[in-house]
FIMIRO-305145 format. One record per residue (C-alpha): residue in three letters; x, y, z. Coordinates in steps of 0.001 Angstrom, whole numbers, plus 500000, padded with zeros to 6 digits. Each point is the difference from the previous one (the first is absolute). Layout:
N
ALAXYZ...
//
This chain:
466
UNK904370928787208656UNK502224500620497183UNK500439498037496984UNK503421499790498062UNK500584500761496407UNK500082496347499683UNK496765499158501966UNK498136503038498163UNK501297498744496384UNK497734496853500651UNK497070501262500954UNK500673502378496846UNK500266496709497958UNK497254498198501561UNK497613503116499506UNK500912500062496047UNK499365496770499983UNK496405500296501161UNK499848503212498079UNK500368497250496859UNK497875497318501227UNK497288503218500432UNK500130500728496780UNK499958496535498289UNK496885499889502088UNK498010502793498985UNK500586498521496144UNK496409498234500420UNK496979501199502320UNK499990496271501584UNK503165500859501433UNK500079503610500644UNK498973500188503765UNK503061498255500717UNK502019502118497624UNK498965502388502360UNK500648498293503164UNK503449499470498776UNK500415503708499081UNK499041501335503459UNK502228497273501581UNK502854501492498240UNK500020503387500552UNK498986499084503745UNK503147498564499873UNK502008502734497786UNK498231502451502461UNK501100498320503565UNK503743499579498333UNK500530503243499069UNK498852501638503339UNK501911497423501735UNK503340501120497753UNK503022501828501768UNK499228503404497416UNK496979500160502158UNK501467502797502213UNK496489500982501175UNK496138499286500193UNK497900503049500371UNK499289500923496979UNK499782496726498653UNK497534498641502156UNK498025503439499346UNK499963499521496525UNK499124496643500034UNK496768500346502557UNK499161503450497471UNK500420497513496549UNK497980497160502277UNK497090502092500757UNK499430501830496696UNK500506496460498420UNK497596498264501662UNK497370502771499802UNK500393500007496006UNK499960495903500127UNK496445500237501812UNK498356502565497867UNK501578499753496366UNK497436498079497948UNK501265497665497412UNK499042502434497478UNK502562502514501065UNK502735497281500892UNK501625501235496400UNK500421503500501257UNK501221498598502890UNK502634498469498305UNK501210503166498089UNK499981501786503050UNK502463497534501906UNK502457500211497167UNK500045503557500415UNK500985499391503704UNK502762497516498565UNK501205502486497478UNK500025502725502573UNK501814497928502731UNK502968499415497497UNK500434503442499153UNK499581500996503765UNK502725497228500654UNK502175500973497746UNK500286504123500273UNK500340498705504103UNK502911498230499045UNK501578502621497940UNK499784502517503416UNK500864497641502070UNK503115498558498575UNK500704503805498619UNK500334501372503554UNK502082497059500602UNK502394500178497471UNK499572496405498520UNK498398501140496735UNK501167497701497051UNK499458499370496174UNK498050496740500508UNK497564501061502676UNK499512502976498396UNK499004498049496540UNK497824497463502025UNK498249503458501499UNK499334501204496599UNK498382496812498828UNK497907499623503120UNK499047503495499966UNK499120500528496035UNK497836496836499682UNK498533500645504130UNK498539503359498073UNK498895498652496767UNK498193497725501989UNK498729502013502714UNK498255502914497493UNK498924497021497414UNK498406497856502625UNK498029503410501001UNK498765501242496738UNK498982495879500191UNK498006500337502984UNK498597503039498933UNK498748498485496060UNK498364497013502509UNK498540501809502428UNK498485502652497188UNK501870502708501107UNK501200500478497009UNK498855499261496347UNK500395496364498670UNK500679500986496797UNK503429500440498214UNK501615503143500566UNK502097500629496970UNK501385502796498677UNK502976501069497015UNK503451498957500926UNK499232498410502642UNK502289496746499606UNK502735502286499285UNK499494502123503343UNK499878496846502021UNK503373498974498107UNK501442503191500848UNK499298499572503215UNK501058496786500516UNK503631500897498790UNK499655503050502309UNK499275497553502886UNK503101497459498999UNK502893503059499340UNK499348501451503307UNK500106496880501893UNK502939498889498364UNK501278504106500800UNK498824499318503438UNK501854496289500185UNK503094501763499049UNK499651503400502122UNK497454499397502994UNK498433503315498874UNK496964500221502129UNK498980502668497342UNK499712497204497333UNK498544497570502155UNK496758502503500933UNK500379500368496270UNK499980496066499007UNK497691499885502204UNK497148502817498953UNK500648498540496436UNK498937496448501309UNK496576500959501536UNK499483502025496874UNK500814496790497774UNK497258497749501934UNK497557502283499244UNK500231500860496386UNK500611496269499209UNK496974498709502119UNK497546503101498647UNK499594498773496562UNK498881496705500956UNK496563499141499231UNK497436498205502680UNK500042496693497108UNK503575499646500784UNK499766500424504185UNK500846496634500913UNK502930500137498413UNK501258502894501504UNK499224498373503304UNK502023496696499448UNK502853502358498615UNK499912502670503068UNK500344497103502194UNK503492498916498050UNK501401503308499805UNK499022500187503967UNK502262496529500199UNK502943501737498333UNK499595502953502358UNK499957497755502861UNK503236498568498699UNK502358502860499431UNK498997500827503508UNK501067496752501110UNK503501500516498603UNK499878503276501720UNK499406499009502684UNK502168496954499807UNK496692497138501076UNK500743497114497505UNK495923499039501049UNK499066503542499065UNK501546499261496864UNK498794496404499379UNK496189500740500864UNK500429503336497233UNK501159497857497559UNK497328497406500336UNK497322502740500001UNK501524501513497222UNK500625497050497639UNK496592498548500984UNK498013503181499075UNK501827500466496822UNK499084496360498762UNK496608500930500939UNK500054503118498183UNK501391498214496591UNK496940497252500991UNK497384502985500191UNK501363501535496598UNK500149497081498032UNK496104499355501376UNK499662503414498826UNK501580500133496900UNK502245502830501594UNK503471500077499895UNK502097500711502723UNK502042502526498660UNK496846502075499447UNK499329499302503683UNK503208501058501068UNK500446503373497924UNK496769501275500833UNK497530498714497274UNK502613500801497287UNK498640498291496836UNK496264499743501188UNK498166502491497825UNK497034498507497956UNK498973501144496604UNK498108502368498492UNK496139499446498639UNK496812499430501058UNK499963497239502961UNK497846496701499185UNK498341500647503950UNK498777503505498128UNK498386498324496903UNK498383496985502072UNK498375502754502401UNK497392500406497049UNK498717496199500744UNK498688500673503307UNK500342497586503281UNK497759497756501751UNK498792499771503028UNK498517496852502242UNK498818499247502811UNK500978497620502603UNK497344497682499359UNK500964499583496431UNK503489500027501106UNK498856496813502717UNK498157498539497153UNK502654499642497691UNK502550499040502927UNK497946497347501569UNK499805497822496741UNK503197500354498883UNK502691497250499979UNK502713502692500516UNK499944502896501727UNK503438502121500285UNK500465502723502159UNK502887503094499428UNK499879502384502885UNK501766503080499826UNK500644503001501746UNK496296500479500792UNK499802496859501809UNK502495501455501957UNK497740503626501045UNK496901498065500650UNK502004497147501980UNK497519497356497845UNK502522496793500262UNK498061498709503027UNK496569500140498165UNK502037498658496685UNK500543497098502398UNK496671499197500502UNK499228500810496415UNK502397497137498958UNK498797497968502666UNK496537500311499157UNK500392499078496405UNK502583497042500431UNK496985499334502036UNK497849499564496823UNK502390497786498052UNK502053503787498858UNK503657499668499416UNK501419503186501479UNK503401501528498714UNK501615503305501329UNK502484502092497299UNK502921501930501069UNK501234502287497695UNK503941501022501083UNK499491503382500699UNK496302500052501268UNK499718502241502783UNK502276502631500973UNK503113497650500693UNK501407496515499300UNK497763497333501010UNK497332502070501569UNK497494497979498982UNK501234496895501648UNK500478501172502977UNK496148501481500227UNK498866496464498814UNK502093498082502700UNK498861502089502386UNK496234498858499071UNK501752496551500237UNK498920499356496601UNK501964496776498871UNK503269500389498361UNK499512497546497248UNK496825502229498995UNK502138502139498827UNK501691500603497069UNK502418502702498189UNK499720501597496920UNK502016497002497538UNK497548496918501925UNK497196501790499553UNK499718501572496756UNK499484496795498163UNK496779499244501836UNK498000503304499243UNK498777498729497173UNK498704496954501848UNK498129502179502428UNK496686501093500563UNK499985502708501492UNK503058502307501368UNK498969502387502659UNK502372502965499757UNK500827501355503916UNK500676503564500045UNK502827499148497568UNK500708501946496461UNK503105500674498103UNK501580496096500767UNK496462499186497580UNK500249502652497930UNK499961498493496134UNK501543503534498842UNK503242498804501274UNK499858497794496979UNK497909502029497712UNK500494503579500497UNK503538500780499015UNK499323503924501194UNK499658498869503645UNK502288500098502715UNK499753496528501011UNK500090499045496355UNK502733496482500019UNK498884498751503796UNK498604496620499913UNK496673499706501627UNK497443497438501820UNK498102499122496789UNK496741500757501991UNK498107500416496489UNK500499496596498520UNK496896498594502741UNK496730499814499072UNK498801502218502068UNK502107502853501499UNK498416502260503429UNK501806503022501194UNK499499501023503852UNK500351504095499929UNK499039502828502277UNK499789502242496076UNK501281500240496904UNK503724501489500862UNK502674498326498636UNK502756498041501813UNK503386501584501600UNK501343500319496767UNK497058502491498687UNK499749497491497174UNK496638499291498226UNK499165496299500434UNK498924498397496866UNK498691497251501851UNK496732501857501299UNK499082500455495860UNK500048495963499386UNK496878498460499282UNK500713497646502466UNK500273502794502566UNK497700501173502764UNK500672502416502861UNK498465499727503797UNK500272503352501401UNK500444500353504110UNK502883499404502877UNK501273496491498969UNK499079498482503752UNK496643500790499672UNK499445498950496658UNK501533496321500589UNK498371499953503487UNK496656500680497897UNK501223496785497623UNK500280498118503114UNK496429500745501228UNK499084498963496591UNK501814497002500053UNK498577499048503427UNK496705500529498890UNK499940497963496922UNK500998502252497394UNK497076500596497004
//
């Protein structure tokens, strides 16, 4: 059966519509399943009308790729663990990013050989191809920061805002050569330029400032997705890019302004980020020393307490702890406890990573707070027990005007009266930033894998505590 242009135009419409009601719904975790639901309904439908379309000449190698994309897909959806689902993510923009440029040099051959080259297509081939690159070679170096392939840290070195600039102009005068000429010289050109571009603006970006780069990846994949839907001439092509790409800017502006970051640094590659000169305050408090405790003192302070608030991290996330933080709460609401959870913005390695590993323990949504509801009830609090998390408590964000993360508002973990850290060791957090936190008075470290140590505070609780 064949579908008309008419008859395919709805279920174009229909699936954008869904695509919209998907995303409204993944705006709050009580809703996000359906978000979902609503998401894989519409590209089922996208899917079945644009194999059912008259340009559909043929089904061979379309049916191959899509059994080859369904089996590696559902072997990476049954063994990534959550704590790799952000390198996950950088990896399928690459594929995005890739696609478009794939898309669009095919559409330069194919319409060369036919003689139907024109201005227009040639200028929507030149935007789908540039930002397909950028994106393609920036979500890599991503993947390879998360995964620890490569170094965390800023890669910076002299005139490097003015090579990416250079560049960049590069990049635009030979697609607008190439627009005017179809010169497949300049478009291998515009092209090599591109994936050079994604790298050296990615590189310099420091593991503090990850999520962001995430949230903005996945925009810059939208706009790829886009220009190859004017290629390609698929107004749903072009309506899902645009949604992608719109939504994952606003996020990106949402995780700078969390961060103190502005976009533009975000966007040019760190430009404006260096930090001062001087002795660092992290260097100077090194001299106090830091405690450590046990998890019987940590049980004996938690036990008693009126408040208890809990900020997992990244940590939480390697030792898969939320199920025993589950209990945890649930053993101490047990004992009269009221039990908070704090989400920092850009805890973990990519917008709301946290809140997904907490619904997945089916911890209660109204347990859990962000950063602006919470922060006025540390000083209320008993104790806070500190998950595996770091820089989002790090006071020298506020105090220590030599640090990178110097400017990004933070949980106020240290206002409690009694702050414990969960840690494997002393190493600092993504960012390679000292935390000031450990040197507080009120500050006590519990060395070990965080599941253990909280499934050792629930033996304690069960028992009785002291």
């Amino acid at each position: 059966m064949e579908l008309s242009i008419n008859q395919q135009a709805l279920a174009y419409l229909l699936s954008a519509i869904l695509f919209i009601l998907g995303l409204k719904g993944l705006t709050h975790p009580s809703t996000a399943r359906r978000g979902n639901v609503y998401g894989m309904l519409g590209m089922l439908i996208a899917i079945t009308a644009t194999l059912m379309g008259r340009d559909v000449q043929s089904y061979g190698f379309i049916i191959a790729g899509v059994a080859a994309g369904a089996v590696i897909g559902s072997i990476l959806a049954a063994r990534i663990q959550m704590t790799a689902m952000p390198q996950l993510v950088a990896a399928l923009h690459s594929f995005v990013g890739m696609a478009a440029v794939l898309v669009g040099i095919g559409t330069f051959l194919h319409h060369r050989s036919a003689d139907l080259l024109n201005p227009v297509l040639m200028a929507e081939i030149s935007a789908g191809v540039v930002i397909g690159a950028i994106t393609f070679t920036g979500s890599v170096i991503a993947f390879g920061k998360l995964q620890g392939l490569l170094s965390g840290a800023q890669v910076k070195f002299a005139g490097q805002h003015l090579l990416n600039a250079l560049i960049g102009l590069l990049a635009v005068a030979l697609a607008v050569h190439f627009a005017m000429t179809g010169s497949l010289l300049s478009l291998i050109a515009m092209t090599l330029l591109a994936l050079t571009l994604g790298v050296t603006l990615i590189i310099p970006i420091g593991g503090a400032d990850m999520p962001v780069i995430i949230s903005m990846l996945n925009s810059y994949s939208g706009w790829a997705a886009a220009a190859t839907g004017f290629t390609l001439h698929n107004n749903l092509l072009i309506i899902v890019g645009a949604l992608v790409g719109c939504s994952g800017a606003i996020l990106s502006f949402i995780m700078c302004r969390a961060m103190n970051r502005s976009i533009i640094n975000v966007i040019f590659g760190g430009f404006g980020s260096e930090s001062g000169g001087g002795e660092s305050a992290g260097a100077q408090a090194a001299e106090k020393g830091v405690k450590s405790a046990s998890v019987e003192d940590a049980v004996y302070w938690m036990e008693d307490a009126g408040k208890v608030i809990i900020v997992p991290g990244y940590g939480m996330a390697v030792a898969q702890a939320q199920h025993s933080l589950k209990e945890l709460m649930e053993l101490l609401q047990g004992r009269g406890v009221e039990v908070k959870f704090a989400i920092h913005p850009v805890a973990g390695r990519m917008p709301g990573h946290m809140n997904v590993l907490l619904a997945e323990a089916d911890i209660p949504y109204d347990n859990v707070l962000e950063m602006d509801e919470i922060n006025p009830e540390f000083p209320s609090a008993d104790v806070v027990l500190v998950v595996g998390a770091n820089d989002v408590v790090n006071p020298a964000a506020k105090e220590d005007k030599s640090s990178p993360i110097y400017g990004m508002p933070i949980l106020e973990a240290g206002r409690a009266r009694q702050v414990y850290f969960l840690k494997r060791s002393m190493r600092p957090g993504y960012s390679g930033v000292d935390n000031l936190l450990f040197y507080q008075d009120n500050t006590s470290l519990v060395f070990g894998d965080a599941k253990d140590t909280i499934e050792g505070m629930n033996a304690a609780l069960k028992g009785g505590g002291h």
